[in-house]
N, C-alpha and C positions, 0 to 999 in steps of 0.2 A: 531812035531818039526817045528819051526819058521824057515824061513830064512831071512836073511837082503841083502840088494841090496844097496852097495855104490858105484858111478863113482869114480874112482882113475885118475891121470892126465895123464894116457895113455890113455883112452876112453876105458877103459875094464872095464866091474862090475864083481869086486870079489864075487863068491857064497856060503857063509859060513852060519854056522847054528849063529841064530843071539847069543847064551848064548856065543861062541869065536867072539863077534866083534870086531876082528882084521884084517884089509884088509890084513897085509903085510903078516898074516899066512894063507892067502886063497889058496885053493889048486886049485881050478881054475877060470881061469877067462876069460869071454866069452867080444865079442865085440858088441859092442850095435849096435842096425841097424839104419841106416841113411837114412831117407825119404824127397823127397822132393815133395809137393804138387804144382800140376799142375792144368789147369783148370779141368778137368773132371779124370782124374785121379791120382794117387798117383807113383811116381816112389821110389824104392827100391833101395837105390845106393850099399852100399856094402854087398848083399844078398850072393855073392857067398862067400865072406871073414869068415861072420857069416856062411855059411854052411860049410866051412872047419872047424870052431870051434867046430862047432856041429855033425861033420862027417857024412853029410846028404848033397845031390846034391840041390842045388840053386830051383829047379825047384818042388823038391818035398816039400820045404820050403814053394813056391810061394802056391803052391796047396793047403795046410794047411792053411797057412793062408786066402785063397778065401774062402776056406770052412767054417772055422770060422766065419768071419766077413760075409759072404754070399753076393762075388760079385763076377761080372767077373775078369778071370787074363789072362793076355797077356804077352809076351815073345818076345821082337822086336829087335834085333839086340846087344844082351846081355845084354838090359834093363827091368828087371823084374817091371812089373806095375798090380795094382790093380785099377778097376774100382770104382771111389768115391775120398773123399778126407778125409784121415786119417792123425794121427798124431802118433809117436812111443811112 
């Protein structure tokens, strides 16, 4: 099964199987992550907001995604950053 991914005008992508595309009958919908790229690194602004969505701690998010993409991650004063410069 397919799924489709549309932004709707709240910044949430509804997650539905794509044969019901219908965003307003999405049973849920997650909030997109907002990244802002810096000189050497990539900072992660609303990690924690997306880890309540996803019922999963900000930090164990950060870790998954280092291990993924295979870079350093840093944690500095509630700014989750990935070493490199990424786009979401």
């Amino acid at each position: 099964m397919e799924f489709l991914l549309t932004i709707n005008n709240k910044g949430k992508v509804p997650i539905i199987p794509s044969e019901r595309a219908n965003p307003l009958g999405a049973r849920y919908q997650m909030t997109l992550i907002q990244v802002k790229v810096e000189t050497n690194y990539t900072r992660l602004i609303n990690l924690e907001e997306v880890g309540k969505d996803l019922a999963r701690l900000a930090e164990l998010l950060l870790k998954f995604f280092g291990s993924e993409i295979g870079c350093q991650i840093a944690v500095k004063k509630g700014d989750y950053m990935l070493a490199g410069a990424y786009t979401a």
